[in-house]
C-alpha positions in Angstrom: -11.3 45.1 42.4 -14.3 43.3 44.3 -15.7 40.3 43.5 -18.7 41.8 41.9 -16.4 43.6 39.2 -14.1 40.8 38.2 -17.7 38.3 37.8 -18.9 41.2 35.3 -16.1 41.8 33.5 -16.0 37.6 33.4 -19.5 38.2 31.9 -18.4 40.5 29.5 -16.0 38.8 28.4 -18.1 35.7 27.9 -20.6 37.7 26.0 -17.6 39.6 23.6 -16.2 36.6 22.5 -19.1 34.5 21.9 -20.0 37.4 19.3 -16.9 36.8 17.9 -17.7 32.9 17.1 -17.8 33.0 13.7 -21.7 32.4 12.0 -20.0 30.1 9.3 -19.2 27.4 12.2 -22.7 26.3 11.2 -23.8 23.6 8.0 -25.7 26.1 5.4 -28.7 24.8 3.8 -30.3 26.5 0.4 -31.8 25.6 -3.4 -31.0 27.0 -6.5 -33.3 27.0 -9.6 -32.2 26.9 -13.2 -34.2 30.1 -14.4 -34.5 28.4 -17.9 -35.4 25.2 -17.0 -37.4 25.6 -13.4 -35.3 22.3 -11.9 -34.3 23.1 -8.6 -31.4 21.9 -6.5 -31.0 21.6 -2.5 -28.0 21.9 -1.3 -26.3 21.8 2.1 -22.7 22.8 3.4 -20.0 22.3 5.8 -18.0 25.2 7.6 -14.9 26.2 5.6 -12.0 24.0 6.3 -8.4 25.1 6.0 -5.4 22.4 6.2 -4.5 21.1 9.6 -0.8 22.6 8.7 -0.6 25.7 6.7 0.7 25.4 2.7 3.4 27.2 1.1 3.1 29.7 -1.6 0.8 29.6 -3.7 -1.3 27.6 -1.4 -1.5 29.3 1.7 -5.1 30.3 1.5 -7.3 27.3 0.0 -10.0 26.5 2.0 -12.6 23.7 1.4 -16.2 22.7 1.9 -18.0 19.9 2.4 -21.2 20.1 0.0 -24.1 17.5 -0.4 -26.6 18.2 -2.9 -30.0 16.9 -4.8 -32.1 17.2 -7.6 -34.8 15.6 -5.8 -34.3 12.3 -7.3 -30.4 11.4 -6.4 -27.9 12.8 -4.3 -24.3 13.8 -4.6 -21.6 14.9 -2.4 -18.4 16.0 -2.9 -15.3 18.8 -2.1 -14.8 22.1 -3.2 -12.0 24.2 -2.8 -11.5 27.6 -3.0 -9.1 27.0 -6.5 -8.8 23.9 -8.0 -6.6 20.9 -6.2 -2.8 20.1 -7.3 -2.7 16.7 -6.7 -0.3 14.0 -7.5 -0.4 10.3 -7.3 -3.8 10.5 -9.4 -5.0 7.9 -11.9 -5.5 10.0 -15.3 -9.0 8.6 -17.3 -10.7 10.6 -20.1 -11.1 13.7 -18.7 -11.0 13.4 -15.0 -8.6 11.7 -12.9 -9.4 9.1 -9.7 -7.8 10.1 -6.7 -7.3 7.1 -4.0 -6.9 8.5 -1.0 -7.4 7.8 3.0 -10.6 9.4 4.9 -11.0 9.4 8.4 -14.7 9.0 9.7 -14.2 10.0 13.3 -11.7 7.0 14.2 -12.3 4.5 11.6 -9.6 4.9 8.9 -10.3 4.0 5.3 -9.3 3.9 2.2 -11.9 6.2 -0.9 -11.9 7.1 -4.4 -12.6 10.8 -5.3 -13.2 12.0 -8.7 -11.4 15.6 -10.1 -12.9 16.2 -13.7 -9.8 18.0 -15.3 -9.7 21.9 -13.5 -12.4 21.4 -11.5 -12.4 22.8 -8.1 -14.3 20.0 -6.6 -13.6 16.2 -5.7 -16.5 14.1 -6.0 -16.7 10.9 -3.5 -17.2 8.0 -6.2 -19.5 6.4 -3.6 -22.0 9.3 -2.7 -24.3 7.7 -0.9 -22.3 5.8 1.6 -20.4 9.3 2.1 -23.7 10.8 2.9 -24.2 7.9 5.3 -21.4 8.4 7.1 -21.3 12.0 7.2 -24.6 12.0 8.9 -23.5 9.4 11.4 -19.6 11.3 12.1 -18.6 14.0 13.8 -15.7 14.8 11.9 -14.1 13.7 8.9 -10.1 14.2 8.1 -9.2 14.0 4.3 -6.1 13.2 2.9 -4.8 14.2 0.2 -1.2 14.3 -1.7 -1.2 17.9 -2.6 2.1 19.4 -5.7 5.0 20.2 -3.8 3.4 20.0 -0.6 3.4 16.5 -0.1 0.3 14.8 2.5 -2.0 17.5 3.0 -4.8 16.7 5.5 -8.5 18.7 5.7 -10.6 18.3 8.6 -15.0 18.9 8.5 -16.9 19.3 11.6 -19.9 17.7 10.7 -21.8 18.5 14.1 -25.2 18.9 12.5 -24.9 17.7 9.2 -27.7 15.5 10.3 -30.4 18.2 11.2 -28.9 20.0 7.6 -29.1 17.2 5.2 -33.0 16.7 6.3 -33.3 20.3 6.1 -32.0 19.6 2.5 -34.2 16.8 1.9 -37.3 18.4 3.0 -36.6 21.7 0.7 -36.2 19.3 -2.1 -39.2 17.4 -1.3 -41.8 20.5 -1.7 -43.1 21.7 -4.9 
């Protein structure tokens, strides 16, 4: 093989596997509108994130999403996974449990509360607005979180452009 062969099938390559890159690496922006009301909400997304280790039956295929939402007026952010979280170590109220947990902002470790309402498939950050603070100022987040029989189970979000996405959000939310 000469030179000129091996730099196109280099090329080729190149050019394959960035078709392979998934389109779902990217933060998703969209509304919704209750038909029988009219009120819209804006909503961005992370990519899917699966645990940094795998989970044992009947576990071994939740992912999770980062979602941040608005009706216009206030904004809200929380987790969802693809079936609802078994967690343990939880603080049981009426109807929802508290989950204290650790979070990860890039470096800076700290401690959060998330809210489960009972069978929910989303965790709600207690503190939305910081969250959305310091998603937009992160590039990565690592959840922890003490997951049934599994024991610490750890989730990590790419929030490379969350910024650009949450103004995206804010913008579709803005118009009439």
């Amino acid at each position: 093989m000469n030179y000129k062969t091996v730099g196109i099938m280099v090329c080729l390559s190149i050019f394959v596997l960035s078709l392979s890159i998934p389109a779902s690496a990217e933060w998703k922006t969209g509304v919704s509108k209750d038909e029988m009301t009219g009120e819209k909400t804006c909503f961005t997304r992370s990519p899917g994130a699966q645990p940094t280790k795998p989970m044992g039956f009947p576990y071994g295929d939740i992912m999770a999403w980062l979602w941040i939402a608005s009706d216009g007026q206030k904004e809200w952010v929380y987790i969802e996974f693809t079936d609802s979280p078994n967690l343990v170590d939880t603080e049981l109220k009426d109807g929802y449990n508290l989950i204290n947990t650790r979070i990860k902002w890039d470096d800076n470790l700290e401690n959060t509360t998330l809210i489960q309402k009972w069978g929910a498939n989303g965790l709600h950050f207690s503190d939305g607005s910081q969250a959305i603070s310091k998603i937009a100022q992160s590039g990565t987040v690592l959840l922890e979180l003490d997951w049934f029989s599994e024991g610490r189970i750890y989730f990590k979000f790419s929030l490379t452009g969350s910024t650009a996405a949450i103004n995206e959000m804010r913008s579709n939310c803005s118009k009439e």
